[in-house]
C-alpha positions as CSV (number, residue, x, y, z in Angstrom):
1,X,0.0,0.0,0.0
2,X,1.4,3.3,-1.1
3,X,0.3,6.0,1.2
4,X,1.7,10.3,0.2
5,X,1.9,12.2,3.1
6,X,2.2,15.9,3.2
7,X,1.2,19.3,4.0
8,X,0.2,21.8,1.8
9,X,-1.6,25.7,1.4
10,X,-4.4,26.5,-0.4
11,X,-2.3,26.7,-3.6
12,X,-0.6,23.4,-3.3
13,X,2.0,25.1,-2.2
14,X,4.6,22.5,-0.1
15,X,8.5,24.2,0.1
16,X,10.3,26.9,0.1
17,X,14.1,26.4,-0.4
18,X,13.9,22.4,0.5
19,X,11.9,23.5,3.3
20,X,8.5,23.7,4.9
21,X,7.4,27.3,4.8
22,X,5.3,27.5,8.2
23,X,6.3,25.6,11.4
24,X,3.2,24.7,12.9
25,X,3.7,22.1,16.4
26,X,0.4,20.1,15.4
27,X,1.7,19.0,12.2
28,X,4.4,18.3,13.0
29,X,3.1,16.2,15.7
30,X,0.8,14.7,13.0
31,X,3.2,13.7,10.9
32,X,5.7,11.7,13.3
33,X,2.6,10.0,14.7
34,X,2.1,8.5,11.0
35,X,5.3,8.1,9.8
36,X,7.6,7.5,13.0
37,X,8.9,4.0,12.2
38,X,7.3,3.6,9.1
39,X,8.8,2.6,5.4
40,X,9.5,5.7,3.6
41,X,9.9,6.8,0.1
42,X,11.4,10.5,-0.8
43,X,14.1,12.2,-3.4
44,X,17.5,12.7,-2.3
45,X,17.1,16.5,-2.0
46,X,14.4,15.7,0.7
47,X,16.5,12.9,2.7
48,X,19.2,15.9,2.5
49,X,17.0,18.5,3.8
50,X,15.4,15.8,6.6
51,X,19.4,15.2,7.8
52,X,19.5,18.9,8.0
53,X,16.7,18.7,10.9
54,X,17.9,15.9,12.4
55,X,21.5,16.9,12.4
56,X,23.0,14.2,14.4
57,X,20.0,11.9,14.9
58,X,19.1,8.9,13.1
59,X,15.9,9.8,11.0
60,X,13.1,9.0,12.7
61,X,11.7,6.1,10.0
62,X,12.2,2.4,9.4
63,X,13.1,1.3,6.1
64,X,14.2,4.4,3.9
65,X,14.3,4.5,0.0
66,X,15.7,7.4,-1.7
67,X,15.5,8.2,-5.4
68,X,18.2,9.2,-7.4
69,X,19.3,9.6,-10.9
70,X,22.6,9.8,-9.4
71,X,25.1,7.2,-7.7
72,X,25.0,7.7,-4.3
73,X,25.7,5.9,-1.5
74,X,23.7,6.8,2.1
75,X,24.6,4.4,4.7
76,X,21.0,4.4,6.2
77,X,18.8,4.8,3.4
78,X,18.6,1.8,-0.1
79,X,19.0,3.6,-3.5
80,X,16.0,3.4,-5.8
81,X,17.1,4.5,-9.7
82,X,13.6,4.2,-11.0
83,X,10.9,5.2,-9.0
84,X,8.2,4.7,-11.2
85,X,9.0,0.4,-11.6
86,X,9.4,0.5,-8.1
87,X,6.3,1.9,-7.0
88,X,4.6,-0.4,-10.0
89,X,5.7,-3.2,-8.6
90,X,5.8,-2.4,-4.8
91,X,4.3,-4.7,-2.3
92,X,5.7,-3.1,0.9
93,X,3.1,-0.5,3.0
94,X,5.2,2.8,3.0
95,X,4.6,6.7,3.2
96,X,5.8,8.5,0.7
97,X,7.3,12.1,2.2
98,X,8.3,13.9,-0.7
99,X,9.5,16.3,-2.4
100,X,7.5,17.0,-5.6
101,X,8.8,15.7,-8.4
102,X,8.5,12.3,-6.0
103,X,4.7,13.1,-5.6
104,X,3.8,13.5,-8.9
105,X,5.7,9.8,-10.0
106,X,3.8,8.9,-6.8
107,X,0.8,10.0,-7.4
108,X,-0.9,7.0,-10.0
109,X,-0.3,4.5,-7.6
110,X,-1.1,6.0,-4.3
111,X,-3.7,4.5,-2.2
112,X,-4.2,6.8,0.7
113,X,-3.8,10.6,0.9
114,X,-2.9,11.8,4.0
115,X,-3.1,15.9,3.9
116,X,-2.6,18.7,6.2
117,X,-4.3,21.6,4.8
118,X,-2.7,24.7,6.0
119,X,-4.2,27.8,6.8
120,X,-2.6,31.2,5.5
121,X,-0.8,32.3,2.9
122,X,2.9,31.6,2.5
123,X,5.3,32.0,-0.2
124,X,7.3,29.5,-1.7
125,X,8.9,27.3,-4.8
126,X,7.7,23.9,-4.4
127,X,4.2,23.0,-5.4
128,X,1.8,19.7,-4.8
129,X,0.6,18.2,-8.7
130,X,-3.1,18.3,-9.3
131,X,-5.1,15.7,-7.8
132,X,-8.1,14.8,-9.7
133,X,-10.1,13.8,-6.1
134,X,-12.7,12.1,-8.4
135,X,-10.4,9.1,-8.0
136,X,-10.3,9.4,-3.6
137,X,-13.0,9.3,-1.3
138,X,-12.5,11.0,2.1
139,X,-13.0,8.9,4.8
140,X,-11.5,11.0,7.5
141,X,-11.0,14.9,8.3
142,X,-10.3,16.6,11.7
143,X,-10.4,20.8,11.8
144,X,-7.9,22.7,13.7
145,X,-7.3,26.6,14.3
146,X,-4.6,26.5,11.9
147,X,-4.7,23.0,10.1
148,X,-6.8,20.9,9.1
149,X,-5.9,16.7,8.4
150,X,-7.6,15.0,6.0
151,X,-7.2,11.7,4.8
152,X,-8.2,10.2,1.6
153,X,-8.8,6.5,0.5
154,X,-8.6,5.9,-3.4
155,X,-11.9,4.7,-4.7
């Protein structure tokens, strides 16, 4: 099961110079409660940006994949070279964290949506693809003062 996780604006908006443009405590709570553990899949400008957070620290996942055109060895994460076969033929439940051009190869085979809706308006570089939600049906949402989470289960 391929589940996206992210959190976007109005506009789709998701980064600002490899980083999240608002730093709101509730999601960020949110997403280590779903993903703490977990198998994630991201691009190797996110897993960069992530190690920037973390410093020090291990990142906070279990299994990690990491796209890249490029050879690269990361001693925690496995190199994927071709994410679209991998997510054709992947059989492992895993979150998929980003960064946008990740989302978009992501986005035909995802299952689940998981989506913080931020409040505001911020500025940015880094955008969420269309999602044609004719294809998801909601099946869960929860409304807070400046977020809102709503999950999404693919029809």
């Amino acid at each position: 099961m391929i589940k996206l996780i992210w959190a976007m604006d109005k506009n789709n908006l998701i980064g600002k110079d490899n980083k999240i443009p608002w730093h709101i405590k509730e999601d960020l709570l949110y997403y280590k409660k779903q993903t703490a553990g977990q198998t994630v899949f991201m691009g190797l400008s996110t897993y960069y940006s992530l190690k920037g957070y973390y410093k020090t620290k291990p990142l906070p996942y279990g299994k990690i994949y990491v796209a890249s055109l490029d050879d690269v060895e990361l001693p925690d994460a496995i190199v994927v070279h071709d994410a679209i076969s991998f997510f054709k033929e992947c059989s492992e439940e895993l979150f998929v964290v980003g960064g946008a051009s990740i989302y978009k190869l992501a986005l035909p085979y995802a299952d689940m949506l998981y989506i913080s809706i931020i409040k505001g308006d911020y500025e940015g570089d880094a955008y969420f693809p269309k999602i044609d939600y004719a294809n998801y049906e909601l099946i869960s949402s929860k409304e807070l003062e400046r977020v809102t989470f709503n999950i999404y289960k693919r029809k």
